[in-house]
Residue, then its C-alpha position, 0 to 999 in steps of 0.5 A: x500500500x502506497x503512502x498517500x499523505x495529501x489528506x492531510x492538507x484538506x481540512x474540510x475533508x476530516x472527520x473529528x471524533x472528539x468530545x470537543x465537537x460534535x462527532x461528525x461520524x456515525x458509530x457502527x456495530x462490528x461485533x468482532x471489534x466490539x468484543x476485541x475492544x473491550x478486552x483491550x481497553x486503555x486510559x492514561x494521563x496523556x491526551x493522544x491524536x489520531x490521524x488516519x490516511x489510508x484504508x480502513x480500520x476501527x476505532x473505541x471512542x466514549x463507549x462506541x465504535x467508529x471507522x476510521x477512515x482517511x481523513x478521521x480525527x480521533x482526540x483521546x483526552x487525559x483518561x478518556x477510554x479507548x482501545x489500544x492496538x489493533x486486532x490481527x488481520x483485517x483490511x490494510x491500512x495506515x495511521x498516525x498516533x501522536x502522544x501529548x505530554x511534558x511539552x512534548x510528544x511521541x509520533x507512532x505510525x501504524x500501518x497494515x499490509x497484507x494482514x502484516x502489522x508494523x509500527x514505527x515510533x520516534x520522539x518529537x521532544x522538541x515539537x514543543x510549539x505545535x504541542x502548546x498551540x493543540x493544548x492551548x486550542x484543547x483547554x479552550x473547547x472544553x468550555x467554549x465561550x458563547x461567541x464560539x460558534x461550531x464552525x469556529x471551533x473547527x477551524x481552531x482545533x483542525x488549525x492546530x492538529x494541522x500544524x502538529x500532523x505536518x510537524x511529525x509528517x516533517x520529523x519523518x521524512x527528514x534525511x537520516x539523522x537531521x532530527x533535533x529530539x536528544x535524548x535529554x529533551x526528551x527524558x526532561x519532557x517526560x519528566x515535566x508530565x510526570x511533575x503535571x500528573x503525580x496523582x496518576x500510577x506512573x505506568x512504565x508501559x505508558x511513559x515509554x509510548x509518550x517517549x518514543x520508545x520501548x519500555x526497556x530503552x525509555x527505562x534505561x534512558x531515563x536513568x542515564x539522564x536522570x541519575x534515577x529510576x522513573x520510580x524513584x523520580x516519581x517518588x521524589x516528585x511526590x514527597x517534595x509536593x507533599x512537603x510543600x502541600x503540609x507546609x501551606x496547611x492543605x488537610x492530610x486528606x486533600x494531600x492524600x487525594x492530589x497525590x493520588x492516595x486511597x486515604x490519608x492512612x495510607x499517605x501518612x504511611x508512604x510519608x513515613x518511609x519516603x521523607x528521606x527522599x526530600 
């Protein structure tokens, strides 16, 4: 299947599936993606975009089904469900997933040819502009001002997936080596989301997607750079906010919440055996 990119220069022509518009598709009942899906559920602190090219495929979205067909836009906000991965086999097709967090992102590009499935990821750290601009345009949708017409919220948000769509289409076809994402830019993005989100488990499996890498090479990158595991970053994040928290009189129990604790019992206990981290 050859690569056909020029969808993505033709905003009129996507379609959004997002909680920021109205969704402009239809869902569909496919009981075999139905019953896949819901054994492959996934959420996360990071929002994700996908942008599909070619062929045709599937997609979880708020608790239905839709084809994603070239041109769909799907926008995965922090903690929404969705599905992860693709089932095997089924028609050929070819996606684009950018993760958003600290700043930064990750672009994988999925493709299916002949039931053979591929995928291909690299970091764009340093796509910190056009990650702002989508995260700023994000944060305004969700509670759109009354002058905010529909039309106009469009063309806001597909001007900012635009830029970001051709910033990683860009990082991707550029000469070996020409990429500007160092390793360090990198780790420090994932660093600033994980400082944004210490009430979420830092889940290894989803930091190394953000990253851009496997989980092996992201958790032995990020102790190259860091000094520390990504446990032990985390754990230090939380003890400093915590101290800081206490220091200002916010409740035990307020601190327990923020930090993501069942009840202040158990902060109180993590407490204990973590300040000497601080």
């Amino acid at each position: 299947m050859a690569n056909d990119y020029s969808i993505a220069a033709e905003p009129g022509r996507w379609r959004f599936v997002c909680s920021l518009l109205p969704v402009e598709d239809s869902p569909v009942q496919d009981a075999d993606y139905k019953r896949w899906a819901e054994a492959h559920l996934d959420r996360h602190a990071h929002r994700e975009l996908l942008f599909c090219f070619e062929g045709e495929a599937c997609e979880r979205f708020a608790g239905r089904d839709y084809r994603c067909r070239p041109g769909s836009v799907f926008l995965v906000d922090a903690n929404e469900e969705h599905a992860r991965g693709y089932p095997t086999g089924g028609d050929d097709f070819s996606h684009l997933w950018i993760g958003l967090g600290g700043g930064g992102g990750s672009t994988i590009f999925y493709s299916q040819s002949g039931g053979k499935a591929t995928s291909k990821s690299m970091p764009m750290a340093l796509a910190a502009a056009e990650c702002a601009l989508l995260t700023h345009c994000w944060e305004r949708l969700r509670h759109p001002e009354p002058w905010m017409s529909p039309a106009l919220r469009r063309t806001a948000l597909s001007s900012a997936v635009f830029s970001l769509v051709f910033r990683a289409l860009g990082n991707w076809l550029a000469p070996p080596g020409a990429s500007s994402s160092g390793r360090g830019e990198i780790v420090a993005a994932v660093r600033r989301h994980i400082e944004d989100h210490l009430d979420e488990a830092a889940d290894l499996d989803a930091l190394a997607h953000l990253s851009g890498y496997s989980k092996f090479h992201f958790a032995r990158m990020f102790k190259e750079c860091s000094g520390q595991t990504v446990h032990g970053f985390v754990e230090q994040c939380r003890v400093r906010r915590a101290a800081a928290l206490i220091q200002e009189g916010v409740p035990r129990k307020e601190i327990a919440g923020e930090l993501g604790f069942s009840c202040p019992a158990a902060f109180s206990n993590w407490l204990r055996k973590n300040r000497s981290r601080a």
